[in-house]
N, C-alpha and C positions, 0 to 999 in steps of 0.2 A: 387415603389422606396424603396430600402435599407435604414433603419437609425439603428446606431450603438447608443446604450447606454448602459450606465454604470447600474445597479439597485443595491437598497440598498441592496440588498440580496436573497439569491437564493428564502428563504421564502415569499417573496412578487411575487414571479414568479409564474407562471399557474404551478400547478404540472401536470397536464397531459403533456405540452406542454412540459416543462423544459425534462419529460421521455422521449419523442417521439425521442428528439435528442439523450438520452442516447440509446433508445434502448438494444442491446445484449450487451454494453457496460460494466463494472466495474458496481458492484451495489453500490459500493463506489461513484458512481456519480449520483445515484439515490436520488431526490427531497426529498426522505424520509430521508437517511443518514445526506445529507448535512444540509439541512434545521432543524433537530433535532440538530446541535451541534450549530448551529447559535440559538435555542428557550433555548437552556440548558443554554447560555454564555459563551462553553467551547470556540468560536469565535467570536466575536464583541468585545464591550466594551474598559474595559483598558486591554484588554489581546495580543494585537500588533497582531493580524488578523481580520481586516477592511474588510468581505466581502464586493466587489464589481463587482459580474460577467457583464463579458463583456458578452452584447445577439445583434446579427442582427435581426432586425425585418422586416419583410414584411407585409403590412396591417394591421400593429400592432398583426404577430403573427411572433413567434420565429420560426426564420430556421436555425441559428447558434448560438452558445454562448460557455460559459467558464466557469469554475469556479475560478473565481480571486477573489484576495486579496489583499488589501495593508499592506504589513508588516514592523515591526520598529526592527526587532531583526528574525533571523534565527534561531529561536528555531521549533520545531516540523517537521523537514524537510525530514529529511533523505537522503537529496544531497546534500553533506557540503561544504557552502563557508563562514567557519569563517574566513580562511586565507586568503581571498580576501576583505572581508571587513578590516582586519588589515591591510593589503595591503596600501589598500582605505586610510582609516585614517592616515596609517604615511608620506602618501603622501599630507594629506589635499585636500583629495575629500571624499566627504559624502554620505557613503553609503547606510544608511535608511534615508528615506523611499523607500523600493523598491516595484515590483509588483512581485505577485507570481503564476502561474497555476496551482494550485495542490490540492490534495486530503489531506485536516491537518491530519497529523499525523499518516498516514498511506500510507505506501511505499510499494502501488501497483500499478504497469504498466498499463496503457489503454489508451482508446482517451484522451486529453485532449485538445481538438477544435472538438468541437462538431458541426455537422451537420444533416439538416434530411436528411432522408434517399433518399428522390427524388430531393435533390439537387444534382450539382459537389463538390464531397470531397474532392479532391486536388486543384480547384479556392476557396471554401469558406474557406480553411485549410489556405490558403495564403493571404484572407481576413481577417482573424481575426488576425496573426502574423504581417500583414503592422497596422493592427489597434491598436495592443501592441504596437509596437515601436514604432508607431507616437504618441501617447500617453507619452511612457517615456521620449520623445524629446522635449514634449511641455511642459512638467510636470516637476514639482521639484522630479523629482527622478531617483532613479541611475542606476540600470536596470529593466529586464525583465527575469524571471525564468520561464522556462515549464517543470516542473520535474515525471521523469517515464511516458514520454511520447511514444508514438506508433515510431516506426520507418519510417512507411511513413510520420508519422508528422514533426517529424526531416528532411527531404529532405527539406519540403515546409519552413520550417525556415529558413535552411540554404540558402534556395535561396532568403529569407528578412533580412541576414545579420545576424542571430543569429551565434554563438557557438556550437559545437556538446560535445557532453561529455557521453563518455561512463562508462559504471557500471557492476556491475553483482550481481546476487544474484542466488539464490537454491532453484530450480525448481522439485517437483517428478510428474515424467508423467506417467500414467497406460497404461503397454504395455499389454495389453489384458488380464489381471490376472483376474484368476474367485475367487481365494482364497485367502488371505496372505502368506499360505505357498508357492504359485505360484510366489510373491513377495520375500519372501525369498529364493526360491531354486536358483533366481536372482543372489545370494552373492555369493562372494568363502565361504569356509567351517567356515573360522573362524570366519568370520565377521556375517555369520549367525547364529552357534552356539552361540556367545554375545549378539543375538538379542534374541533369545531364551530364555538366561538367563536371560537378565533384563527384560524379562517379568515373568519369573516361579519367580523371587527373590521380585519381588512386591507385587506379589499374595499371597508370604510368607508371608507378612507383614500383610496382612487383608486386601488389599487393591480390591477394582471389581470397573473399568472403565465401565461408562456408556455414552451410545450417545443419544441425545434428540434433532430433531428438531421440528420447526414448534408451533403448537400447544400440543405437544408434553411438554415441557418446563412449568412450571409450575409459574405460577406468582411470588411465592417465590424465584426462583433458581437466580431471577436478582437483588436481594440485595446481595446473594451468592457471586455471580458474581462480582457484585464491590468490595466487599469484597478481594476478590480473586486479584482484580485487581490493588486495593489500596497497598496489599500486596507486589505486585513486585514494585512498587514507592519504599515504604518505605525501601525495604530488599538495594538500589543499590542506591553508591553517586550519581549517574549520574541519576538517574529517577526524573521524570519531571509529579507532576499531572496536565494531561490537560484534563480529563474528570471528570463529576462531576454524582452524582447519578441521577440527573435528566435526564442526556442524557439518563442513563439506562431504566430508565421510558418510556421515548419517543420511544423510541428504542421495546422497551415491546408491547406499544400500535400500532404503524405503523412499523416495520420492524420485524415479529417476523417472519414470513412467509421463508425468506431469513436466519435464525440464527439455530445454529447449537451447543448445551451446550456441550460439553464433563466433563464429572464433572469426579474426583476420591472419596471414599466413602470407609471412614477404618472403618470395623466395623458399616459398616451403617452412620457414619457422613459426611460430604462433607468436606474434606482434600484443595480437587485442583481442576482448572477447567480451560477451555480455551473457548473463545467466536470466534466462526467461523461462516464465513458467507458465503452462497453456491450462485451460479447465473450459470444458463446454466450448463454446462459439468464442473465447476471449484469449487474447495473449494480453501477458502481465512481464514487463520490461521490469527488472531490479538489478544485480548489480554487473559494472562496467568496469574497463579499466585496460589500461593498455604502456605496454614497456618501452615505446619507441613514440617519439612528437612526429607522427604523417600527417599532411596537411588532407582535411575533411576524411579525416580515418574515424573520428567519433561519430560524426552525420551517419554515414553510411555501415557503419558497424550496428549503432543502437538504431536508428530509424528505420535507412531503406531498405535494410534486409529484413527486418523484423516485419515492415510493412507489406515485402516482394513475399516471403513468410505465409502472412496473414493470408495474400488474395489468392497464389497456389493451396492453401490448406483450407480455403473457405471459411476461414476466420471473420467473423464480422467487426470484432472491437479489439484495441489495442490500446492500451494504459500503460504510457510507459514510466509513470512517476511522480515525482509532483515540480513546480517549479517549470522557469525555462521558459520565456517566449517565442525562444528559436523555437519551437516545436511549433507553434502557430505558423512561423511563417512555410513549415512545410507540413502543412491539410490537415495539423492537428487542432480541431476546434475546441474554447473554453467552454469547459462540463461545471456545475455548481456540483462543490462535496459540503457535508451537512456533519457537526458534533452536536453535543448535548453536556451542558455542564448542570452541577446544581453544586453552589458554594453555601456553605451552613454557616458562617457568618454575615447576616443582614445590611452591613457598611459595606462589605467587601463583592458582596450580590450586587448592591443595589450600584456600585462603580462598575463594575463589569458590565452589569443589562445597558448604562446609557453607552461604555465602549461597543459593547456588541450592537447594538441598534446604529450607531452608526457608520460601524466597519459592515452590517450585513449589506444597508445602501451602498455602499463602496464597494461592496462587490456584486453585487445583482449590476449596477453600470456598468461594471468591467465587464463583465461574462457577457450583455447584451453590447457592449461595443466591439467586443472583439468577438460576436457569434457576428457581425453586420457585417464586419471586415474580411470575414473567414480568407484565405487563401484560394480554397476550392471555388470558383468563379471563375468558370473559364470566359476566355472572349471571343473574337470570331478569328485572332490572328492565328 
């Protein structure tokens, strides 16, 4: 017999068990990530993300689950409906507390309705979306978010009444490059000549980019690193710390395996660094930051090493985030990302489906103008 419950947190969950349904999955949805930012406090507490994943259990062992949360505030999201909650409010419907399916704070695409692997993935995919919205219907809250989810997960929502909503972000894919200059002979002439530049013009500076993963990485390099990362909060009105140095920690001791330093180093010190995290054939770029203003020290720190990275490591796909059309113009092509809403008040649905119907045309355009444009088009110069 199926029973569906709520647990305090994915950290109270079997970590083997909680994996099996990740699987080849996002390592972002692996027991080690999630669980670490939930022991840090970067989520519980008074911080308005209430883990509470939804898990089907059978025999008292998990065959489906989620990573949910209840949240008081849409901060850390990356699929933005502040305009729907204002919405919400000038209508006198309340819109926190809502429920959310996602990975905090990082706006990477994967399952998020988790199955194992010797179950049906499209009946338990429809199982856990009727178990969300029955939930926000018996519950004092106002919807249900499934953000950067899979595209066949999006089908099985749509068919329990969610919302579709589409997105895009900038994807670089390795099309069989044995070298970098294989990637750049990619370009037309000019676009690769600047890429050339702002690499010969850093190296002026004193600057040598290094790659470290695994054990590789040295205990020291992740105070570095927050450093690094505290950095871009502080430099940008809009930065938001939601990690704290203990996550780093945690992260040190059980995810090192999966992590990936790119540090810059002027004259021998550590300038800049980017914390990336590898799983199967993919690098996942997340956070950046750097102590010293080098001109094209961020290009080449987060992109071309990450990408030089990829084609030595036989990496096929590199996600470095969301946002940023500089990334298009160096061979990162626009990828469509897919959420899933379902809002329990009918006024406040029925304004959101004509928004999203026609922001999803506005970006199905975009993604097909700028897949036409792509950078990667070399010419005969």
């Amino acid at each position: 017999m199926t029973e569906f419950e709520f647990a305090a947190s994915i950290a109270s969950l079997p970590a083997e068990q909680w994996n099996e349904l990740v699987a080849q999955e996002s390592p972002f949805l692996e027991w080690e990530w999630l669980a670490s930012l939930e022991e840090a406090g970067a989520v519980g507490g008074d911080t308005g993300w209430h883990p509470r994943p939804l898990v089907a259990l059978e025999d008292r062992r998990l065959v489906a689950a989620c990573p949910l949360y209840v949240k008081l505030h849409s901060d850390g999201e990356f699929v933005f409906d502040w305009s729907w909650a204002d919405a919400a409010e000038r209508a006198g419907i309340r819109y926190y507390p809502k429920l959310l399916v996602a990975v905090p704070f990082s706006p990477v695409p994967g399952a998020r309705l988790l199955v194992a692997p010797d179950r049906d993935r499209g009946r338990w995919s429809r199982a856990l979306a009727r178990e969300l919205r029955r939930t926000c219907l018996a519950s004092d809250l106002s919807s249900v978010h499934v953000n950067f989810c899979r595209e066949e997960e999006l089908g099985a929502m749509v068919e329990e009444g969610y919302l579709a909503r589409v997105g895009l972000q900038y994807h670089w894919q390795n099309r069989g490059y044995s070298h970098f200059d294989d990637y750049l002979g990619q370009f037309r002439s000019k676009r690769r000549n600047q890429i050339r530049r702002e690499r010969r013009e850093l190296a002026k500076q004193g600057v040598v980019i290094e790659r470290l993963t695994a054990d590789e990485i040295p205990d020291s390099l992740f105070e570095t690193m927050y450093r690094f990362y505290l950095s871009t909060v502080e430099r940008h009105y809009w930065g938001r710390q939601y990690l704290n140095f203990e996550l780093f920690e945690l992260l040190r001791d059980r995810f090192r395996q999966r992590l990936v330093f790119i540090v810059a180093r002027q004259h021998g010190e550590p300038v800049a660094g980017t914390l990336n995290v590898v799983k199967g054939d993919a690098l996942y770029g997340r956070y950046w930051g750097a102590t010293r203003d080098l001109r094209h020290l961020h290009f080449n720190v987060c992109y071309y090493a990450a990408v030089e990275h990829c084609i030595e490591s036989g990496l096929q796909r590199f996600e470095p985030g969301a946002g940023g059309e500089h990334k298009q113009l160096r061979g990162f092509d626009a990828s469509p990302t897919w959420s899933a809403h379902f809002l329990r008040d009918e006024r406040l649905a029925s304004a959101v489906r004509r928004f999203l119907d026609a922001e999803r045309t506005q970006a199905e355009q975009a993604i097909s103008w700028y897949q036409d444009r792509s950078a990667l088009k070399c010419d005969s110069s």
